[in-house]
N, C-alpha and C positions, 0 to 999 in steps of 0.2 A: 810905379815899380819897374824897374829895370833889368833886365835879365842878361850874361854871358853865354853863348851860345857859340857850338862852333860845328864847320859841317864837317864830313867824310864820308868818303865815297867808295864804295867795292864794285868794281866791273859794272860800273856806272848806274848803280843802287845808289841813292845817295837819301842821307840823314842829316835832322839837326838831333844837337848832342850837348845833352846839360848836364853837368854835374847839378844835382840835386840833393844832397846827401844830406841839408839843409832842410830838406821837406817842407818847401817852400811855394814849388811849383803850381800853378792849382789846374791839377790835372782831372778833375773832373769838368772842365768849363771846355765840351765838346768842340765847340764853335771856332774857340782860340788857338786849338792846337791845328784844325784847320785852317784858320787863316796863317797859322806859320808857313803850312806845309804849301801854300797857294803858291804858284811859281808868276803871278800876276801883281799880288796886291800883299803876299808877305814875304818872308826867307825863301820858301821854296825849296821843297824835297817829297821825296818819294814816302818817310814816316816821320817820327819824331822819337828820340828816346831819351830816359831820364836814367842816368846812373844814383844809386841809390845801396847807402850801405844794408847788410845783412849777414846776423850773425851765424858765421859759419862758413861763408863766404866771403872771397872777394869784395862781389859786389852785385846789386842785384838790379837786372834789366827791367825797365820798364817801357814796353814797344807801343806808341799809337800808328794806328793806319794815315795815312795822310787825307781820310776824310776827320780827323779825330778820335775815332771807336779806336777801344782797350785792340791790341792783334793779338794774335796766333804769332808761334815762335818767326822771327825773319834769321834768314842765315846769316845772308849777308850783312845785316842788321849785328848778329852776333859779334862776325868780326871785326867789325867795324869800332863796336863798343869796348872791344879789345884792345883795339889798336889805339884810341882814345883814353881809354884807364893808364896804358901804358905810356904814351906822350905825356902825361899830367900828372906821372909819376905815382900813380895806385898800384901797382905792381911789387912785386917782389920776385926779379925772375924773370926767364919767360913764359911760365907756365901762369895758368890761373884756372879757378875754381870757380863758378857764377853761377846766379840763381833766374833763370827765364820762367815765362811764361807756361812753360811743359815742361818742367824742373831742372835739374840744375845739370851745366853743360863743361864741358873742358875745353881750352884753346893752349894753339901753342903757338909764337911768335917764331918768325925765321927771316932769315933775313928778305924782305921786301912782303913778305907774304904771313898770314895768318890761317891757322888749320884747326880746325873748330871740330868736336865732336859730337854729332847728332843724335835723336834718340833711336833705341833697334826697330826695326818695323818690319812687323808679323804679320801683315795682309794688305794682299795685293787683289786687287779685286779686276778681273779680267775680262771687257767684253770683246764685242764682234770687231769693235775700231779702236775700241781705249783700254787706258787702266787708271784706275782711282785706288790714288792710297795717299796715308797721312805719314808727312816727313816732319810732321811740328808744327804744318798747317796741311789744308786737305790740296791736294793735285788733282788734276785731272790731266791725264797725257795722249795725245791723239799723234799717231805721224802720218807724214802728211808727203803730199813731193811739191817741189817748188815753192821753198818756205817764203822766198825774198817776197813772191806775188802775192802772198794769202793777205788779205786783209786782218790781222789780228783784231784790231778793235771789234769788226762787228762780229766776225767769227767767235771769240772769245766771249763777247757780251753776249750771245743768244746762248753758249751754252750755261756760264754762270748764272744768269736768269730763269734758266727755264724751270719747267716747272719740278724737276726735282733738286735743283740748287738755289734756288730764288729766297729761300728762306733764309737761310745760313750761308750762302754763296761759297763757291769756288774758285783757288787757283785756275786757270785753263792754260796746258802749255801744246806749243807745236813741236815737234820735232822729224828733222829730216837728216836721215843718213844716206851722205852723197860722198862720193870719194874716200868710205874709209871713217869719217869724220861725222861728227853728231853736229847739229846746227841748233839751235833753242830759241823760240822768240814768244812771251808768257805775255796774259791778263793778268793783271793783277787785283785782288777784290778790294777792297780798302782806297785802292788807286784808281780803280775802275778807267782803267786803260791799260796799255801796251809798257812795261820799263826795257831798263835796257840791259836789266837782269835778275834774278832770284834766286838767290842760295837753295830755299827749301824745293824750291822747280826744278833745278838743275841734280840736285841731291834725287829726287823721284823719278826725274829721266834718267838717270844713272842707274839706277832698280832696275827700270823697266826694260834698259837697253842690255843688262846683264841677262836679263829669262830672254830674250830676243837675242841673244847669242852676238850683240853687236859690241860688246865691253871687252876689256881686256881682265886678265885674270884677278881682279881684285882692283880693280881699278877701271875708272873711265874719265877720259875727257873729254869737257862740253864746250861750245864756242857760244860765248852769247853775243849781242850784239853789243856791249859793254866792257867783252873781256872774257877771257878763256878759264875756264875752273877746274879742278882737278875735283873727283869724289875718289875714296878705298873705301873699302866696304869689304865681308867675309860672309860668304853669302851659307845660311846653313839648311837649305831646303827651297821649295821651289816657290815658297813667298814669307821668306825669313833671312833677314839680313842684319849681323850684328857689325859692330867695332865700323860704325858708320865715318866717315871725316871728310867733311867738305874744306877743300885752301884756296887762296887765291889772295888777291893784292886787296889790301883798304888802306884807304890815304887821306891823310888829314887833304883839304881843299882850303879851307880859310875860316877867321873867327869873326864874332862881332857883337853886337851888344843891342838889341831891341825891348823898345816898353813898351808894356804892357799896361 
């Protein structure tokens, strides 16, 4: 069996992307969607996603992690699915309506960029060095100084492991504000490494950098190591934030055709 597959990439998140709509796919066969995501021995990307009709909607996302396991909402991932509906002529417009993972999302096409609406988030949990809170998937945010030297990977992997996330695992992000400017560099769980960015990370840095007085009035931008992202947000108490919207760039990369 032969499959069309194509990739796209957001501030260098990158995705394969099937129209499935066919239900076709056989997206319970863990192992396979891993070996797409292999950057060795298959396609090679950071998840996989399955577009997929649903009544009511657009169209409805379907996210694996790029070890195979069902994910948690990806942002990037959103727009990305966006920007792919739209090149393939699913669209009407440039608006749309879609159904994730943690229910259904809104996007809006502009020109070069895509702006995606997240869900509200009512708790911000704040210790001595961090804050954990869920944008779609869970964060964990620590800042940090001198991001470029931190080692992410093992940084990152001791704390999604340890023993209160070793279960269910965590986002783990860095953040450093030097000049003015927020810098991001995220573990990712599913990836179980370092990408070269994360919608729903940058989305929770953006929270935490507003109660931290380092955001602009309803707005912040983040620099990842990928590509820069804008989050708005309307912040209504000291850990309640509605009318979320992450934008940024997602770009078709190239297509092709593997079997299965």
């Amino acid at each position: 069996m032969k499959f069309e597959f194509q990739k796209y990439q957001g501030a260098g998140n990158d995705f394969i992307l099937i129209d499935d709509r066919s239900h076709t796919f056989p997206e319970n066969d863990q192992a396979l969607v891993a070996k797409l995501c292999d950057r060795r021995f298959g396609i090679g990307a950071d998840g996989l996603m399955l577009l997929r009709d649903k009544a009511d909607f657009d169209f409805e996302m379907v996210y694996f992690n790029a070890d195979g396991r069902i994910g948690s909402m990806c942002g990037n991932g959103g727009r990305c699915i966006t920007r792919f509906a739209a090149d393939n002529g699913l669209l009407r417009g440039t608006q749309t309506h879609f159904l994730a993972v943690d229910g259904p999302h809104d996007a809006v096409l502009n020109d070069g960029t895509i702006k995606l609406k997240m869900n509200d988030v009512t708790a911000i949990e704040t210790g001595d060095d961090y804050y954990y809170l869920n944008t779609g998937s869970p964060h964990f945010v620590q800042y940090v100084m001198n991001l470029d030297a931190l080692d992410v990977y093992s940084a990152g992997k001791a704390i999604r492991y340890n023993a209160r996330f070793a279960a269910e695992g965590t986002n783990v992000n860095f953040v450093e504000h030097r000049d003015g400017r927020l810098f991001i560099r995220t573990y990712e769980r599913g990836v179980e490494d370092e990408t070269l960015a994360c919608g729903t990370g940058i989305t929770a840095v953006a929270l935490t950098a507003a109660l931290k007085g380092m955001a602009g009035e309803g707005r912040c931008t983040i620099e990842a190591r990928g590509g820069t992202l804008q989050v708005y947000f309307t912040q209504q108490g000291p850990q309640s934030f509605t009318d979320i919207w992450l934008e940024g760039e997602a770009r078709f990369v190239y297509k092709g055709e593997i079997a299965l």
